[in-house]
N, C-alpha and C positions, 0 to 999 in steps of 0.2 A: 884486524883480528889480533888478539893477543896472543903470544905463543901458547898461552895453556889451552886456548880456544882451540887455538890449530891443534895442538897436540891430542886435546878428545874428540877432535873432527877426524883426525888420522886414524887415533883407536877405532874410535866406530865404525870407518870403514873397511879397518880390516878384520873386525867383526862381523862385517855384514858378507865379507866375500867369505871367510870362513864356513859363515852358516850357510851360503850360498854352496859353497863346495860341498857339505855335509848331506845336506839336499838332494845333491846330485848323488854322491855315495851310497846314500840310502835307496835310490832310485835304480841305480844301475845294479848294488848290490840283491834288492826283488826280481829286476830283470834276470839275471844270474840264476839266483836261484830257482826261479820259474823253470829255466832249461835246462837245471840239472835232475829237476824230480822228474822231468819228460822222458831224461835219459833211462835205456834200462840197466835193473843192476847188475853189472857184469864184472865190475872193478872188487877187486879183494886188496886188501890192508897186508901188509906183515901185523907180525903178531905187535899187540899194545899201540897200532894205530887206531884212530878214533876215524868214526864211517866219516862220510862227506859229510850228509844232514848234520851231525853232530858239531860238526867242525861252522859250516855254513850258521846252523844256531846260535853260537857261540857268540860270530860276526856279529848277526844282526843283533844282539842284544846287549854288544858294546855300542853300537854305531844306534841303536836306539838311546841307550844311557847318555849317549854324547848329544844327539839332536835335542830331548828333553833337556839338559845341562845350559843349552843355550837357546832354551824357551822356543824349540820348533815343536811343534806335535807332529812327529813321522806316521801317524795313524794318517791325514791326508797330507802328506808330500807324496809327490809321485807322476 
């Protein structure tokens, strides 16, 4: 193997554990959320804090921008 060989055999797999790890965030992250809307709402914010949901939204729709970015569709990971 030539080094530049190795060197994009090296990239891509830490590419792939990446996306593998992403996977998993996205999945634990639904997990998560599943058990906080079960919760009931009893938690109050000081003032100019943002609810949970909102904050929780936020998450997943970094952590979706990031799995599409590296060509996973988070619609089925899980």
């Amino acid at each position: 193997m030539t080094d530049e060989t190795a060197e994009y055999g090296e990239r891509l797999r830490d590419l792939e554990a990446f996306a593998f790890r992403t996977r998993g965030a996205l999945a634990e992250h639904g997990e998560q959320r599943a058990t906080i809307r079960e919760r009931p709402r009893t938690t109050s914010g000081g003032p100019g804090d943002r609810a949970i949901e909102q904050r929780l939204a936020t998450i997943e729709r970094v952590l979706f921008a990031l799995a599409r970015a590296q060509g996973i569709d988070p619609e089925t990971t899980g």
